[in-house]
C-alpha positions as a LaTeX table, in Angstrom:
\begin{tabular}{lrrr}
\hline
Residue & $x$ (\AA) & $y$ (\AA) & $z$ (\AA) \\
\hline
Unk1 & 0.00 & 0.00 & 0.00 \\
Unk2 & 1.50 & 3.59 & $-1.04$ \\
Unk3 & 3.04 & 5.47 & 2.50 \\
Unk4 & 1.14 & 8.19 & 1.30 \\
Unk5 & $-2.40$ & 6.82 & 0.50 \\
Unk6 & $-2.05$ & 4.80 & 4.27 \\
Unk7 & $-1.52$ & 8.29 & 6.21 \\
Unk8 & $-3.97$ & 10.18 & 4.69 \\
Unk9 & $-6.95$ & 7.58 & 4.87 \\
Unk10 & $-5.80$ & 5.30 & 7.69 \\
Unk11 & $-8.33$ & 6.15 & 9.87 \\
Unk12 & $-11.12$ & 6.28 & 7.42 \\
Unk13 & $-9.95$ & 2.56 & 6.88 \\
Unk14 & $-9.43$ & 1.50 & 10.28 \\
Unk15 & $-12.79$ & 2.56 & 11.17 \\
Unk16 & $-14.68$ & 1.41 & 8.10 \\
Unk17 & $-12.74$ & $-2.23$ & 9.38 \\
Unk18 & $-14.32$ & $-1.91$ & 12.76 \\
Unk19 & $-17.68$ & $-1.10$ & 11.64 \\
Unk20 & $-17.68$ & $-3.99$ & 9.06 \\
Unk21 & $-16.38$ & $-6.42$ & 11.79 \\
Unk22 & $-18.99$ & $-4.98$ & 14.61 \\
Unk23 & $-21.80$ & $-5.38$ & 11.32 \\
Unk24 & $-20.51$ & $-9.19$ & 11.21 \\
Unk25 & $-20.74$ & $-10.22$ & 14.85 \\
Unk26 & $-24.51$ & $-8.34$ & 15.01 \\
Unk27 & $-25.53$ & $-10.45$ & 12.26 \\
Unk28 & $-24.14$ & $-13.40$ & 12.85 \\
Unk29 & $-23.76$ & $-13.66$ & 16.86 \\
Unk30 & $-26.65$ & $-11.15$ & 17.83 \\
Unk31 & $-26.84$ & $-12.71$ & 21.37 \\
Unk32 & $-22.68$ & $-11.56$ & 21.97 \\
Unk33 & $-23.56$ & $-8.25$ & 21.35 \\
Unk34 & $-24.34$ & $-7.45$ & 24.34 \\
Unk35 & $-21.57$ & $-8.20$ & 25.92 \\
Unk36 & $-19.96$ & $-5.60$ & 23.53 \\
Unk37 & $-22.25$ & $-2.94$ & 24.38 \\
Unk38 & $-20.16$ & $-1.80$ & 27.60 \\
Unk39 & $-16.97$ & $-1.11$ & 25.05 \\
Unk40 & $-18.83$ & 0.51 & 22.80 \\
Unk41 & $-20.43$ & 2.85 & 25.80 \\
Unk42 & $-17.09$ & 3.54 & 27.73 \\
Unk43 & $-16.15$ & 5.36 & 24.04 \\
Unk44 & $-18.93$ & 7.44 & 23.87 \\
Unk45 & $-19.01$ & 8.35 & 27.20 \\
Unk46 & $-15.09$ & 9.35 & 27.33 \\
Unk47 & $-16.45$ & 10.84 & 23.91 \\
Unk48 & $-19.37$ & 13.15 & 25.31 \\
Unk49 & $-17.39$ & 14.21 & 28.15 \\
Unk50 & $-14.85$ & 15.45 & 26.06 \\
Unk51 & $-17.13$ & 17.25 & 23.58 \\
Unk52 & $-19.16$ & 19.25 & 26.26 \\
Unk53 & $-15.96$ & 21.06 & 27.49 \\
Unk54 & $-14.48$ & 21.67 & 23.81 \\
Unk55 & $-17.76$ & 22.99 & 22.05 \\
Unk56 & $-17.37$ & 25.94 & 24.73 \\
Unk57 & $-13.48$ & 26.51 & 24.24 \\
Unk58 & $-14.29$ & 26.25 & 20.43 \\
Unk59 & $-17.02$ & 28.75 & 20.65 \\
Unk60 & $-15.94$ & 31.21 & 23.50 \\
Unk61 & $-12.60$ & 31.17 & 21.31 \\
Unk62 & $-14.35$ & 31.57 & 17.60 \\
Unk63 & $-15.95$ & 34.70 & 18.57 \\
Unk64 & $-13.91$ & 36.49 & 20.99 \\
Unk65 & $-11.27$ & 35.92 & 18.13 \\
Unk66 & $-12.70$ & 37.27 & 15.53 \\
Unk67 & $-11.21$ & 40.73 & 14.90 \\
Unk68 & $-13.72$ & 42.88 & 12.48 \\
Unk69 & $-16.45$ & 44.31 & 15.06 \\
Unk70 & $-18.93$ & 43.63 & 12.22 \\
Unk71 & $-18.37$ & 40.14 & 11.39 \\
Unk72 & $-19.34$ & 38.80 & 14.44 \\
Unk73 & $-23.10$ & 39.95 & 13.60 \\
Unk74 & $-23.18$ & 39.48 & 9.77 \\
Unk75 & $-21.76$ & 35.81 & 10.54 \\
Unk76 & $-24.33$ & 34.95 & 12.76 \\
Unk77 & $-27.26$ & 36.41 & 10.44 \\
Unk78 & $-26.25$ & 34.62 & 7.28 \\
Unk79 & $-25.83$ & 31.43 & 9.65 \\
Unk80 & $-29.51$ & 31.74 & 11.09 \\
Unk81 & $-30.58$ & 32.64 & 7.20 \\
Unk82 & $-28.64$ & 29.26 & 5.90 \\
Unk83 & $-30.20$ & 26.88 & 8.58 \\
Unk84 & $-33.29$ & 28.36 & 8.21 \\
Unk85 & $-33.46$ & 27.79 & 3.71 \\
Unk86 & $-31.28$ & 24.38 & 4.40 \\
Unk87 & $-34.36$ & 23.18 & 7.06 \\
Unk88 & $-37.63$ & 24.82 & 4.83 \\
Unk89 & $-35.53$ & 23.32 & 1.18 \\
Unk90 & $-35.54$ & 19.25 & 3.32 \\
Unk91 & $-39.06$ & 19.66 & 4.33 \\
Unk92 & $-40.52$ & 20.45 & 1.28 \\
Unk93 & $-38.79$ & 18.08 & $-0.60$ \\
Unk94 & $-39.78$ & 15.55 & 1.70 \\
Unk95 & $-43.32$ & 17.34 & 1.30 \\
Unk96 & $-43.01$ & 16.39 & $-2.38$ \\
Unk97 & $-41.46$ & 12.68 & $-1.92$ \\
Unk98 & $-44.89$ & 11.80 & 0.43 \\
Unk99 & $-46.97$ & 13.36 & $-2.18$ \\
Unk100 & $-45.51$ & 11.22 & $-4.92$ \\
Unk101 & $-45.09$ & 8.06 & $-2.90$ \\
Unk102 & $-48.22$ & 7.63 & $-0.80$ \\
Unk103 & $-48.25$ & 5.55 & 2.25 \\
Unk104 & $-50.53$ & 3.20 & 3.54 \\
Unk105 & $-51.40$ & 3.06 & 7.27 \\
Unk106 & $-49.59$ & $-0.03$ & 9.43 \\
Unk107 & $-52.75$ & $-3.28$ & 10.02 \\
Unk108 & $-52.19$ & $-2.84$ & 13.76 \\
Unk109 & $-51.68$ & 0.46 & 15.00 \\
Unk110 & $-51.77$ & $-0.51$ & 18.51 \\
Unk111 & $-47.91$ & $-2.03$ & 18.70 \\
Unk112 & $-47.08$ & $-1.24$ & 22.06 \\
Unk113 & $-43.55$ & 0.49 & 23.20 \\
Unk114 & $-41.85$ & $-0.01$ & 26.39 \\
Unk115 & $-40.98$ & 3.04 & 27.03 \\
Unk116 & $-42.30$ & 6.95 & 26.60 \\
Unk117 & $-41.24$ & 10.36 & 28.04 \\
Unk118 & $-43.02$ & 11.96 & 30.12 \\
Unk119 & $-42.58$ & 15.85 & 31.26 \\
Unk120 & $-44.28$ & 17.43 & 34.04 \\
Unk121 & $-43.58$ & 20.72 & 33.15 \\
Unk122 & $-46.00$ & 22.98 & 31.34 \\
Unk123 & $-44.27$ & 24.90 & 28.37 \\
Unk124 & $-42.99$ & 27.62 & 29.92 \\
Unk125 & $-40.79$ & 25.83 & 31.91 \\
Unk126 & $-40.01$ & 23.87 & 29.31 \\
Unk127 & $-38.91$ & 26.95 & 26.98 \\
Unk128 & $-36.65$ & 28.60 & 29.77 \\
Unk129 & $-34.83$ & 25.15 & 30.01 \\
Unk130 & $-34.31$ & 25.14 & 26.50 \\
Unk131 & $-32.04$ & 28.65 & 26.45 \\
Unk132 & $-31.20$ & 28.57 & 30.48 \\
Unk133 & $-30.59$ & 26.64 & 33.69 \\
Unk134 & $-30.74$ & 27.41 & 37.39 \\
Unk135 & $-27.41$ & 26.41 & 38.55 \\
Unk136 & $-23.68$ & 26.70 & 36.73 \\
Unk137 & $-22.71$ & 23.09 & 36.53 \\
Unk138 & $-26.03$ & 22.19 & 34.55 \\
Unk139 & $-24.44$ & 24.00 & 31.75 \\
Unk140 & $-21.86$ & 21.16 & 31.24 \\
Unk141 & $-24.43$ & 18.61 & 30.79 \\
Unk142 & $-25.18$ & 16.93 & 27.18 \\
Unk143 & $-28.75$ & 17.59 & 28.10 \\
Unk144 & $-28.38$ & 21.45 & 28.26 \\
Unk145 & $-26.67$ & 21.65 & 25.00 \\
Unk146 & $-28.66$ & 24.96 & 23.71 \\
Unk147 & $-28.05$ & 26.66 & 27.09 \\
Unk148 & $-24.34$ & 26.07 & 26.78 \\
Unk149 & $-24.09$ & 27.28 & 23.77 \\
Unk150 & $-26.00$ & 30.46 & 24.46 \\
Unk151 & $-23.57$ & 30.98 & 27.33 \\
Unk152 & $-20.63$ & 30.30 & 24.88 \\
Unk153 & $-21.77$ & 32.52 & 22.72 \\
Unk154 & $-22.63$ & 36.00 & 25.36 \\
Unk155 & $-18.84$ & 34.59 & 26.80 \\
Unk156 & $-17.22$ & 34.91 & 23.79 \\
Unk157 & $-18.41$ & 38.77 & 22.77 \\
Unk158 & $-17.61$ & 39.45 & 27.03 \\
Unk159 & $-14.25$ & 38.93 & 26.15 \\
Unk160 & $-14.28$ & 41.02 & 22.96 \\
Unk161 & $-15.35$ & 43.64 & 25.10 \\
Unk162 & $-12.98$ & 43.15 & 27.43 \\
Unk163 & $-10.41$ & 44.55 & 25.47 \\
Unk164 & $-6.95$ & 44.49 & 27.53 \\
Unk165 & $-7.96$ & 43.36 & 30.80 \\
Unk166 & $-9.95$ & 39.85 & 29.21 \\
Unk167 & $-6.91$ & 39.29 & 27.05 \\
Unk168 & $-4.99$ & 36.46 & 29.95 \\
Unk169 & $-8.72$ & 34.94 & 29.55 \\
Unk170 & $-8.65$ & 35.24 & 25.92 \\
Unk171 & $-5.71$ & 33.07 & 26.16 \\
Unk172 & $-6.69$ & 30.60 & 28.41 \\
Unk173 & $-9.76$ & 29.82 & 26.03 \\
Unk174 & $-7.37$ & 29.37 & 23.21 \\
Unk175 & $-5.24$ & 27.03 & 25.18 \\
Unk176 & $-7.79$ & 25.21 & 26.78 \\
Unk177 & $-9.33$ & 24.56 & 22.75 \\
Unk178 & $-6.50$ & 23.31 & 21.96 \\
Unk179 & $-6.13$ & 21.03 & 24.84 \\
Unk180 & $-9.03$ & 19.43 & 24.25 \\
Unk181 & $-8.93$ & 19.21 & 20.84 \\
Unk182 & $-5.63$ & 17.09 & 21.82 \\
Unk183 & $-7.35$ & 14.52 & 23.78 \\
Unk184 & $-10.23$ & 13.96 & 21.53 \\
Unk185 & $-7.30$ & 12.97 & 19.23 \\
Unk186 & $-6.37$ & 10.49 & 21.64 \\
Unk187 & $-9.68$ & 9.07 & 22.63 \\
Unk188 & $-10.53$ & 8.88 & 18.65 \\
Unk189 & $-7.43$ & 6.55 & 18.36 \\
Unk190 & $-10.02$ & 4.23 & 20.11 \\
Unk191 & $-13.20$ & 5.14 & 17.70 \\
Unk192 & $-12.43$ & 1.15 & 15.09 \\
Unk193 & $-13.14$ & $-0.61$ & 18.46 \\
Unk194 & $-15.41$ & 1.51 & 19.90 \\
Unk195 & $-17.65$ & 2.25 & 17.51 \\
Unk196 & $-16.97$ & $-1.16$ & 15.84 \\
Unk197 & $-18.65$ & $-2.53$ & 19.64 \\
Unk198 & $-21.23$ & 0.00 & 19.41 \\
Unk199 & $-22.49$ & $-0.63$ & 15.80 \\
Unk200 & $-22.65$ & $-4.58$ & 16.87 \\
Unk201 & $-24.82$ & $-3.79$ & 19.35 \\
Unk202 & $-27.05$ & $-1.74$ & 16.64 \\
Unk203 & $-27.49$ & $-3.99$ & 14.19 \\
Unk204 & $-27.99$ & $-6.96$ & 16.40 \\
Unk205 & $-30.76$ & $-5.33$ & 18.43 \\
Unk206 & $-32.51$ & $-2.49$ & 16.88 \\
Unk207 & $-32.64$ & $-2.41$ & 13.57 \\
Unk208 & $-33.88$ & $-6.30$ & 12.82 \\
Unk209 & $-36.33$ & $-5.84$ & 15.55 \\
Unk210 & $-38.06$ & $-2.78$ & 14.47 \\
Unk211 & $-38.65$ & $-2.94$ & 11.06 \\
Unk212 & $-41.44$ & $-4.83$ & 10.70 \\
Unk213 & $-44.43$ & $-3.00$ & 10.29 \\
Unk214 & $-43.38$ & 0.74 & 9.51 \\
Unk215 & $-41.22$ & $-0.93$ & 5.91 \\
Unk216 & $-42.75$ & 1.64 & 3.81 \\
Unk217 & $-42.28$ & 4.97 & 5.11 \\
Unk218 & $-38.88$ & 3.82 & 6.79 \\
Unk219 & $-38.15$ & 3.03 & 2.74 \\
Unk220 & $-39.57$ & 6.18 & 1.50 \\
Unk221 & $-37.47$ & 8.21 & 4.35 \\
Unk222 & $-33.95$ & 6.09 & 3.37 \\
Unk223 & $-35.18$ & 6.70 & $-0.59$ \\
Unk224 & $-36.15$ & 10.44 & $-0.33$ \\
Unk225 & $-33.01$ & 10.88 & 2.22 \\
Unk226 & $-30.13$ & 9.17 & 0.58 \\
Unk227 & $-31.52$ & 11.37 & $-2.61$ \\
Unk228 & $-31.49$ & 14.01 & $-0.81$ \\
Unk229 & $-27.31$ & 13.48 & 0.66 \\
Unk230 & $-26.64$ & 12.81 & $-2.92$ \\
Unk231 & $-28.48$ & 15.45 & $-5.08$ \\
Unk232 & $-28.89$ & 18.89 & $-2.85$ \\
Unk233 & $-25.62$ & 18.47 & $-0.44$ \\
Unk234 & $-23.64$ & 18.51 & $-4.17$ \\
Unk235 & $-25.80$ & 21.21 & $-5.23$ \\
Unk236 & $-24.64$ & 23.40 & $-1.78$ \\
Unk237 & $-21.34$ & 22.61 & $-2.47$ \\
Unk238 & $-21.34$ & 23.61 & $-6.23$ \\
Unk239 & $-23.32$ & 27.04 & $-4.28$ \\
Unk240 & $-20.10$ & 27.44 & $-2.07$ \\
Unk241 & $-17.17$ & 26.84 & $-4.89$ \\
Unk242 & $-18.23$ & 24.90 & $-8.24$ \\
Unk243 & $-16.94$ & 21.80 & $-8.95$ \\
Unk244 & $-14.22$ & 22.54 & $-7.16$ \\
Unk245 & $-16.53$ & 22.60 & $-4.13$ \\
Unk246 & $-18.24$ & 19.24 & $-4.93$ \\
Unk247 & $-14.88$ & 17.14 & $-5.67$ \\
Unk248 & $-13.20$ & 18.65 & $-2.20$ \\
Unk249 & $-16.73$ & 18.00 & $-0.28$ \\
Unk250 & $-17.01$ & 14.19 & $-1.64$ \\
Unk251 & $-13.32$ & 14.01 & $-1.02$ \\
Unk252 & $-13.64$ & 14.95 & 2.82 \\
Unk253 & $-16.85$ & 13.66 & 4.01 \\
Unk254 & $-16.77$ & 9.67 & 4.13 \\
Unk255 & $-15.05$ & 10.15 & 7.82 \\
Unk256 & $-17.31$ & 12.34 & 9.42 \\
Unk257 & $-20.44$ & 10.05 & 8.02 \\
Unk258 & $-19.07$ & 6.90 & 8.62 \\
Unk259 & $-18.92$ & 8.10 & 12.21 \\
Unk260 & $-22.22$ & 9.49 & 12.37 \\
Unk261 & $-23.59$ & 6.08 & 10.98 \\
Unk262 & $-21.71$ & 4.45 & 14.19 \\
Unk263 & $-23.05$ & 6.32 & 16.90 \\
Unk264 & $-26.24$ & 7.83 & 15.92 \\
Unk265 & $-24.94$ & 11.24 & 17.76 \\
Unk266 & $-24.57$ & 14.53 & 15.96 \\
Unk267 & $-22.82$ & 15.22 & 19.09 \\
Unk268 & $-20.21$ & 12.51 & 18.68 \\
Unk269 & $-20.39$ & 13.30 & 15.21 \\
Unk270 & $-19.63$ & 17.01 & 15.57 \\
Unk271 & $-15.38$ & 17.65 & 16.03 \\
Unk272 & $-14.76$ & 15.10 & 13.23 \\
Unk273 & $-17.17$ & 17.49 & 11.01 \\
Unk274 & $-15.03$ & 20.48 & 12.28 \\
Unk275 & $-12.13$ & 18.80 & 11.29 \\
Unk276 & $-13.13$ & 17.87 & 8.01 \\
Unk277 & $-14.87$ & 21.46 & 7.04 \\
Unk278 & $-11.22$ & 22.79 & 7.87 \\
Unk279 & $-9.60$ & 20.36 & 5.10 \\
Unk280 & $-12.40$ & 21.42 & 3.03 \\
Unk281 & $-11.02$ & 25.03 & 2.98 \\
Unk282 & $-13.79$ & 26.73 & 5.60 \\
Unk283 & $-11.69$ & 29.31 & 7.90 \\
Unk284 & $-11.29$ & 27.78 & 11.36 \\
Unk285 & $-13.56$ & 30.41 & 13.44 \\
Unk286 & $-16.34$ & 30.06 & 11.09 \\
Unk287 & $-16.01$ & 26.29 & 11.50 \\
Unk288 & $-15.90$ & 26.40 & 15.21 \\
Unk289 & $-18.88$ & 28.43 & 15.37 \\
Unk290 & $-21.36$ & 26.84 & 12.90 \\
Unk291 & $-20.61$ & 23.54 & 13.33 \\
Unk292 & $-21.68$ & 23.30 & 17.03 \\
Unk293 & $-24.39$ & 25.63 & 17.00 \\
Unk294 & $-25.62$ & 23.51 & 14.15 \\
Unk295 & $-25.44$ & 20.85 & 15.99 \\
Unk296 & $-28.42$ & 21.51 & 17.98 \\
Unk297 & $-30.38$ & 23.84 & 15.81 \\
Unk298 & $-29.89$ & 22.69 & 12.47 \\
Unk299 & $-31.13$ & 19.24 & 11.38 \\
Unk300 & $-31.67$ & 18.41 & 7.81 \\
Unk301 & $-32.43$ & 14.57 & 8.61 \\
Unk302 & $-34.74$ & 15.70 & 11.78 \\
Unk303 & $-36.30$ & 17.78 & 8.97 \\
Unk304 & $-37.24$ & 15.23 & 6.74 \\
Unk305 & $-38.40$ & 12.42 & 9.52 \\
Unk306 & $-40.43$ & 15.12 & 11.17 \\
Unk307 & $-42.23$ & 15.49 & 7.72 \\
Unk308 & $-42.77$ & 11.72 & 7.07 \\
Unk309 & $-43.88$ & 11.26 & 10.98 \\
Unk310 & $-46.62$ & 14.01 & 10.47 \\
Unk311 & $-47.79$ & 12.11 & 7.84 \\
Unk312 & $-47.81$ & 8.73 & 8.47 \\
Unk313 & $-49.60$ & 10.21 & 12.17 \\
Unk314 & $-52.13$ & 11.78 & 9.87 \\
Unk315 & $-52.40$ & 8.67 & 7.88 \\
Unk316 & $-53.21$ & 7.02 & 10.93 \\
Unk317 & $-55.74$ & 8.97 & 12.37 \\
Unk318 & $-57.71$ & 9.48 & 8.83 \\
Unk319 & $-56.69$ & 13.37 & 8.73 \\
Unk320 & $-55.81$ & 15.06 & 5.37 \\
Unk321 & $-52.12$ & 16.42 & 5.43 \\
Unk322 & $-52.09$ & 17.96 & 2.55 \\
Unk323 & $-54.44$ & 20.64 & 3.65 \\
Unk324 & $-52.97$ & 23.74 & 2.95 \\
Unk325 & $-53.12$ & 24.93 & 7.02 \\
Unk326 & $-52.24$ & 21.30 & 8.05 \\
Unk327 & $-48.99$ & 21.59 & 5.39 \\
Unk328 & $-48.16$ & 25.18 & 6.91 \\
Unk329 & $-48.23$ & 23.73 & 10.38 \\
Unk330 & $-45.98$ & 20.65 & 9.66 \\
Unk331 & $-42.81$ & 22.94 & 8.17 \\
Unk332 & $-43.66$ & 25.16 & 11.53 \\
Unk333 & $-43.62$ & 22.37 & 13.73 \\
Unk334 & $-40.46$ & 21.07 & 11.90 \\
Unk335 & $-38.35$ & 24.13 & 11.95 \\
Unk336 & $-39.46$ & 24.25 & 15.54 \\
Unk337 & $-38.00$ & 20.20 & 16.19 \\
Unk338 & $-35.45$ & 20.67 & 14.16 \\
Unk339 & $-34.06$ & 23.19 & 16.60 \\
Unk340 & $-34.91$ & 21.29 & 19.86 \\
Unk341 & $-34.20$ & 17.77 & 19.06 \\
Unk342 & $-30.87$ & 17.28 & 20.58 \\
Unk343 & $-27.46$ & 15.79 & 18.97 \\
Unk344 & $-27.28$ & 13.11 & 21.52 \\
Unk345 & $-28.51$ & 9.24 & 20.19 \\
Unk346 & $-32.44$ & 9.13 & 19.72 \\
Unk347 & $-32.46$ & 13.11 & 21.10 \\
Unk348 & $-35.20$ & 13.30 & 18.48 \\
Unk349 & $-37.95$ & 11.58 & 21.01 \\
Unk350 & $-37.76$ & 15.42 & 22.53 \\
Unk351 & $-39.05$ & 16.56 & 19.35 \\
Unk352 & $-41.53$ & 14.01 & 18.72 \\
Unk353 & $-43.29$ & 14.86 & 21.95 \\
Unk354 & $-43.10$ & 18.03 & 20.93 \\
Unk355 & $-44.76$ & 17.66 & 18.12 \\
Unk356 & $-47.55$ & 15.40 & 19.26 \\
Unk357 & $-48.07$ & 17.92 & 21.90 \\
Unk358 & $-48.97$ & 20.33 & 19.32 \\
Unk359 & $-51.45$ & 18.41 & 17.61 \\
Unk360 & $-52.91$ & 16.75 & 19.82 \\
Unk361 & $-52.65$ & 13.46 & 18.69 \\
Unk362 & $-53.93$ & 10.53 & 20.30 \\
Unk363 & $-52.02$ & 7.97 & 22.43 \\
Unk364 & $-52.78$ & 4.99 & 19.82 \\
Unk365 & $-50.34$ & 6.70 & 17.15 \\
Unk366 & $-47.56$ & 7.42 & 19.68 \\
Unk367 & $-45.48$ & 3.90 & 19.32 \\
Unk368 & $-45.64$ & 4.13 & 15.25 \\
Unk369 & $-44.36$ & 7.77 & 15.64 \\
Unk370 & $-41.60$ & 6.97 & 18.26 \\
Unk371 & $-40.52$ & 3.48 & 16.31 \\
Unk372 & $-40.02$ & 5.47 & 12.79 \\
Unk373 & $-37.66$ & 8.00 & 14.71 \\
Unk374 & $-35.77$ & 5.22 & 15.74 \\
Unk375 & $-35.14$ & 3.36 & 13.04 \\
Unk376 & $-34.72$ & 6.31 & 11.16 \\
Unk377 & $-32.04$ & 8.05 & 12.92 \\
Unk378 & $-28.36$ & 6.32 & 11.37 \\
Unk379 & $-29.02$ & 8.78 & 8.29 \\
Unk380 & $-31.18$ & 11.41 & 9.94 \\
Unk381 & $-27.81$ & 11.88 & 11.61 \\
Unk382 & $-25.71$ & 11.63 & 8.46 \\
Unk383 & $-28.10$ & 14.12 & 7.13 \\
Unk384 & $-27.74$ & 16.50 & 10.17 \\
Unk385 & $-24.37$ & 16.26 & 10.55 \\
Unk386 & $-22.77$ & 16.24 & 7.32 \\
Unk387 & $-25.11$ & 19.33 & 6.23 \\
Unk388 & $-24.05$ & 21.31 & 9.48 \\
Unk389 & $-20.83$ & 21.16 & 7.01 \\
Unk390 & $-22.38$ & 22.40 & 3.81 \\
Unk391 & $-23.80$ & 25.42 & 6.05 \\
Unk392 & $-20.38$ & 26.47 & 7.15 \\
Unk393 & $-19.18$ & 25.69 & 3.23 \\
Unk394 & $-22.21$ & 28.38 & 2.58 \\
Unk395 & $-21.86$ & 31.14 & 5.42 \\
Unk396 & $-18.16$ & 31.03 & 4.29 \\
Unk397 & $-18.86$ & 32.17 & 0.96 \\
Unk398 & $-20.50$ & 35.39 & 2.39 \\
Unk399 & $-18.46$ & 35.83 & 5.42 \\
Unk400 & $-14.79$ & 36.64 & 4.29 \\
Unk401 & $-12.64$ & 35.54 & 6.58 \\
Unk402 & $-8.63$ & 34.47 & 6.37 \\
Unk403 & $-8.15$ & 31.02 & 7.35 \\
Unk404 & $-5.97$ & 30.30 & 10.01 \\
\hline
\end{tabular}
């Protein structure tokens, strides 16, 4: 094998090896998996706790670094514009795909689940935990993702505003990014066995189990979303540079989705899509900044299952979706989810709630609603992580900013 060819795609190889050997074992020795499980969780947890403490050194130091007093502002508006047309663009394609490829309604709607969440707060409570918490340490929790990066953010223009005095601060951020950007290295050395164990687990438990009755509109989503990786993430790229855009995106992106295939976590997912916008040839602090802010509020896969769940619920309960009020209400609802639904592994049951909350729909459709996002979520979060890399691709074309 050429030196060259082995250090540049070693550890796309070494972890496309441990997925195809965890894929083996979950096939063929479903009742070992288990005992894998642990491995694969000690990764991800090492993995999470690593994360939490570098998406705030990546963000405190993206915008208290960024010199022009006016980029700061224009960045964040043409981010909030991008997520906004990438979110609307997936759910009315995915609009379109249930329009042209009907689906049926499951025989037995009544398949029961064993588990559901349940929230005893009412909604404002539930909107103040979304953007805050009462006590400091909450902010380092997976759970309070939003809130931490709302924190990040107001930190990060604090320092700017320090001027002098917030510069020993400034550097401590910077340092401390780097440091952890050092030991997710190391812990990623560990990502062909740990998510080789994780993704035996999957495919020996969930996936075979689940199918079953929801084969159609889990087909349709797979159909309309692989379409959708293919076709409009090459189209965003061409957007951001032409073909030179495409080749350099294709080139660059078969790490950070064969990792978000393993774990199911945008979260998990979201340095190795830092890392690979940055080889793309997106300047580092618009990177750091869009990337993890996308990672909770932008979700092109969220968008599309949020679509095809509406539906088949409507399906269910007899209830035209196609009205024009009803169709208005599902890309509200889904811009809405798409924000909330967290980049942790099945984070998206937050959103479902959510959106059953809002329509009130019966208890009867819940497990058909819940099992879809499920089965649904290896390239709902190939879909929302990957594209949180085409919208830093895009806000870099109208945000000029040196690379470092």
């Amino acid at each position: 094998m050429n030196p060259s060819f082995w250090k540049n795609y070693h550890n796309i190889i070494l972890l496309l090896a441990g997925i195809f050997a965890g894929s083996i074992v979950g096939i063929f020795a479903p009742d070992f998996v288990i005992y894998l499980k642990p491995i694969g969780d000690i990764f991800l947890n090492l993995l999470f706790v690593t994360v939490i403490p570098l998406v705030f050194f990546a963000i405190v130091s993206a915008i208290s670094g960024i010199e022009q007093q006016n980029q700061l502002g224009k960045m964040i508006g043409i981010m909030g514009l991008t997520f906004l047309s990438f979110i609307l663009i997936s759910a009315t394609f995915s609009i379109a795909m249930v329009y042209i490829f009907p689906t049926e309604p499951p025989a037995n709607i009544h398949q029961a689940i064993s588990e559901h969440l349940h929230s005893d707060s009412n909604l404002n409570d539930q909107i103040v935990g979304f953007f805050t918490v009462s006590e400091f340490y909450h902010l380092f929790s997976r759970q309070n993702m939003l809130a931490l990066l709302l924190f990040s953010f107001l930190m990060g223009i604090s320092i700017r505003k320090s001027g002098e005095k917030g510069a020993a601060f400034q550097n401590f951020v910077l340092a401390g990014n780097e440091v952890m950007k050092q030991l997710l290295l190391l812990i990623m050395k560990a990502a062909p066995i740990g998510l080789g164990a994780y993704f035996a687990y999957q495919v020996g438990t969930i996936g075979p189990q689940l199918f079953g009755f929801y084969a159609k509109p889990l087909g349709l989503y797979y159909f309309a979303g692989i379409i959708y990786f293919i076709l409009f993430f090459s189209l965003y790229a061409f957007v951001w540079k032409g073909r030179k855009g495409v080749k350099v995106f294709w080139k660059y992106s078969l790490l950070p989705t064969a990792t978000a295939i393993s774990t199911c976590s945008s979260l998990a997912t979201m340095p190795v899509a830092i890392e690979a916008a940055k080889k793309m040839g997106v300047p580092a602090s618009i990177a750091n900044l869009v990337i993890p802010i996308g990672t909770t509020i932008h979700k092109n896969g969220s968008s599309i299952s949020s679509i095809i769940k509406i539906y088949v619920a409507f399906q269910l309960l007899g209830w035209d979706f196609f009205e024009p009020l009803n169709l208005i209400m599902a890309l509200g609802i889904t811009i809405f989810v798409s924000a909330v639904a967290g980049g942790i592994p099945n984070g998206g049951y937050i959103g479902e709630m959510l959106m059953i909350s809002i329509y009130k729909i019966p208890p009867d459709v819940v497990p058909a609603v819940i099992i879809i996002g499920t089965l649904v979520d290896p390239l709902a979060t190939v879909l929302n992580s990957v594209g949180n890399i085409l919208a830093s691709m895009v806000v870099s074309k109208f945000v000029k900013i040196e690379n470092a």
